[in-house]
N, C-alpha and C positions, 0 to 999 in steps of 0.2 A: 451747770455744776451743782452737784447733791450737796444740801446744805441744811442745817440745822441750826435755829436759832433761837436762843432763848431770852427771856427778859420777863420783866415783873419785880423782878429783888428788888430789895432795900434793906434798911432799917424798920423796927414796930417795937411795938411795945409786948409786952409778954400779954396775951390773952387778945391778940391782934390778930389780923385777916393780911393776908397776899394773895394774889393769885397770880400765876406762873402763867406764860405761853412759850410754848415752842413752836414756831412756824418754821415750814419744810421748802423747800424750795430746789426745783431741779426734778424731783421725782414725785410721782403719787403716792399722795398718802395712802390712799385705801387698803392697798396688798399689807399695810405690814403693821404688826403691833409696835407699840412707842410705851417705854418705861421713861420713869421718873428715878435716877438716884443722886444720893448725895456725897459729900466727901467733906470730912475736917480732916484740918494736917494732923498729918501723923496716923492718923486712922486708914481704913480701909474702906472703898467706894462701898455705900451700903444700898441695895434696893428700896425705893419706896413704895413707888406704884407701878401700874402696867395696866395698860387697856389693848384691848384686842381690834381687832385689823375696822370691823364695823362696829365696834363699841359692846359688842354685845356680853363681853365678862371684863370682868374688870379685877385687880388683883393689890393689898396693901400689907405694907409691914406692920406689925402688931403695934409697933409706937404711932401708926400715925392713925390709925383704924379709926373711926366716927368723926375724925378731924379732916382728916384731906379725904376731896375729891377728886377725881382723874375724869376730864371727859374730853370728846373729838368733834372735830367740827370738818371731817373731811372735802367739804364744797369749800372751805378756808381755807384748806390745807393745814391745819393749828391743830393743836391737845392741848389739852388747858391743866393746871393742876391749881385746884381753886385749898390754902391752907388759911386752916381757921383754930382756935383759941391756939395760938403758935406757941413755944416754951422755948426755954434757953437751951434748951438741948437739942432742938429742930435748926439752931445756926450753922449752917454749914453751908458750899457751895452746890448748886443744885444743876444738874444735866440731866437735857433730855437723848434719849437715843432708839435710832431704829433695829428692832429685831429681823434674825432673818426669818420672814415666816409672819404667818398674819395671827397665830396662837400668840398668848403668852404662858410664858415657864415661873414656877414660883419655886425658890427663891430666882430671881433673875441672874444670870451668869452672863458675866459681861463678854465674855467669848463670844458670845450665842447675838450682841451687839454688830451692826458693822460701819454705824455710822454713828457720832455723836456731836453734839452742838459744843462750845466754848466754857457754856457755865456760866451761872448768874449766879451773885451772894447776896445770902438770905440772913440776916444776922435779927435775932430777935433780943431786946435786951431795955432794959427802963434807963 
């Protein structure tokens, strides 16, 4: 069964560290790129990051740019999203999802999605 699962979230403090895992299960990683996006209520699912099928480009939104890292561990099966000095505007629920296709597309269009995990929350706050 294709499956995507994410965790890491919590609670931090504003100028704090998480790092995200999505682990895959049912299918190989290797064929396909994996984004990071996120969602607050009421807002609209926004791209974060995106790495390519063998890691070799990598893709961020201008808010999280020198902050978050996206990297893959396909002998794991995992992508990591390693986020650092966090802010209160980074709170929001975080998914990971598979692309069809081992490129990534910037801005990410979730169409272009066909699998996604549940969602971990990420709430940064003092």
């Amino acid at each position: 069964q294709l499956q995507l699962v994410e965790s890491g979230g919590g609670l931090v403090q504003p100028g704090g560290s998480l790092r995200l895992s999505c682990a895959a299960s049912g299918f190989t990683l290797d064929y396909y790129a994996i984004a990071w996006f996120r969602q607050v209520p009421g807002k609209e699912r926004e791209g974060v990051s995106c790495i390519s099928n063998y890691g070799g480009s990598t893709r961020y939104a201008d808010s999280v740019k020198g902050r978050f890292s996206i990297s893959r561990d396909n002998a794991e099966n995992t992508v990591y999203l390693q986020m650092n000095s966090l802010k209160s505007e980074d709170t929001a629920v975080y998914y990971c999802a598979r692309r069809t296709g081992g490129a990534c597309s910037w801005p990410p269009r979730e169409y272009e999605y066909g699998a996604w995990g549940q969602g971990t929350q990420v709430t940064v706050s003092s």
